[in-house]
C-alpha positions as CSV (number, residue, x, y, z in Angstrom):
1,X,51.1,238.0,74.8
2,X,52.5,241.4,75.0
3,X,51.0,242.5,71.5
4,X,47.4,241.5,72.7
5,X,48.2,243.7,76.3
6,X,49.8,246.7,74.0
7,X,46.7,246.3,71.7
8,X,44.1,246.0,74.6
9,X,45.9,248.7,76.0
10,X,45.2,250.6,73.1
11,X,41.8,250.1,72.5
12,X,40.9,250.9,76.5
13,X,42.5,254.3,75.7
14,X,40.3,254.7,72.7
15,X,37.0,253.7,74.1
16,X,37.3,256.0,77.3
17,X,38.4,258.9,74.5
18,X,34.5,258.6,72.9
19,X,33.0,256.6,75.7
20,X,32.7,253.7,73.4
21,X,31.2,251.0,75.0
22,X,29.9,248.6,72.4
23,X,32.0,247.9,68.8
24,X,31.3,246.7,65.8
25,X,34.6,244.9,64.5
26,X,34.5,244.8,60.3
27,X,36.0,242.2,57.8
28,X,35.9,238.8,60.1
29,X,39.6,237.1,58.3
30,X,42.4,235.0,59.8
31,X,43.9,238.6,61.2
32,X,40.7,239.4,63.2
33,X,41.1,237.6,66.4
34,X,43.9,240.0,67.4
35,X,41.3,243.4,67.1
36,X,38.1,241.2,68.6
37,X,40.7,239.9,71.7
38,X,41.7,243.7,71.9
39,X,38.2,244.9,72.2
40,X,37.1,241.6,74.6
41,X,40.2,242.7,76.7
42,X,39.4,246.2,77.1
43,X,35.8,245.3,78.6
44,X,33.8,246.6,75.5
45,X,30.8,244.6,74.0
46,X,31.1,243.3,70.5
47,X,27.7,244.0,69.0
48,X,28.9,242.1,65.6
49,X,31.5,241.3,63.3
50,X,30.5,242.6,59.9
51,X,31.6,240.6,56.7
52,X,30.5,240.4,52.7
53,X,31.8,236.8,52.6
54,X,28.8,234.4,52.6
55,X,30.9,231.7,54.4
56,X,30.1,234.0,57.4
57,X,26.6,235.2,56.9
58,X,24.4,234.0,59.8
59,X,27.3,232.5,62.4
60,X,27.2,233.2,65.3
61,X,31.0,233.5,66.3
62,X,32.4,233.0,69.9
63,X,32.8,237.0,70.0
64,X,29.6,238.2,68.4
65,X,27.2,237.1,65.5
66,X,28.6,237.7,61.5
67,X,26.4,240.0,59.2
68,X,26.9,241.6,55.7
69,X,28.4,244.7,56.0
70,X,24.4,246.3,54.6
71,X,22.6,244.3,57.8
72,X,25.4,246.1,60.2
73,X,24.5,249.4,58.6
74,X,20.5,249.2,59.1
75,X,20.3,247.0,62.1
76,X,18.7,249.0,64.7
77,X,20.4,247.8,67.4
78,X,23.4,248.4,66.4
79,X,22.4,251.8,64.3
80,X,22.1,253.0,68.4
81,X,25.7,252.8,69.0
């Protein structure tokens, strides 16, 4: 419980540093609910979760949908962010 505060707390500090208000969290794996909880905590928008694995490709995860890392990179809504 601590960790996730001490990481949220983190990633609050970050996102008012570059007025970041949306995130796109890379490489969706068995480690990546502690970053995506971070980011949820912190009040920032997960536009996506951008993955190579095919097991991913199309899901539409609690926190945000999965894309190839390529999709991520052209997809225009999240090219504004």
């Amino acid at each position: 419980m601590f960790e996730l505060q001490r990481q949220a707390d983190a990633v609050a500090a970050w996102s008012s540093e570059y007025r970041a208000s949306r995130v796109l969290v890379a490489d969706f794996g068995k480690n990546s609910t502690r970053p995506i909880s971070g980011c949820q905590r912190a009040g920032l928008n997960i536009a996506a979760i951008a993955d190579n694995a095919p097991a991913f490709t199309g899901m539409c995860l609690p926190a945000a949908p999965a894309v190839f890392d390529d999709a991520a990179a052209m997809h225009p809504e999240l090219r504004r962010m």
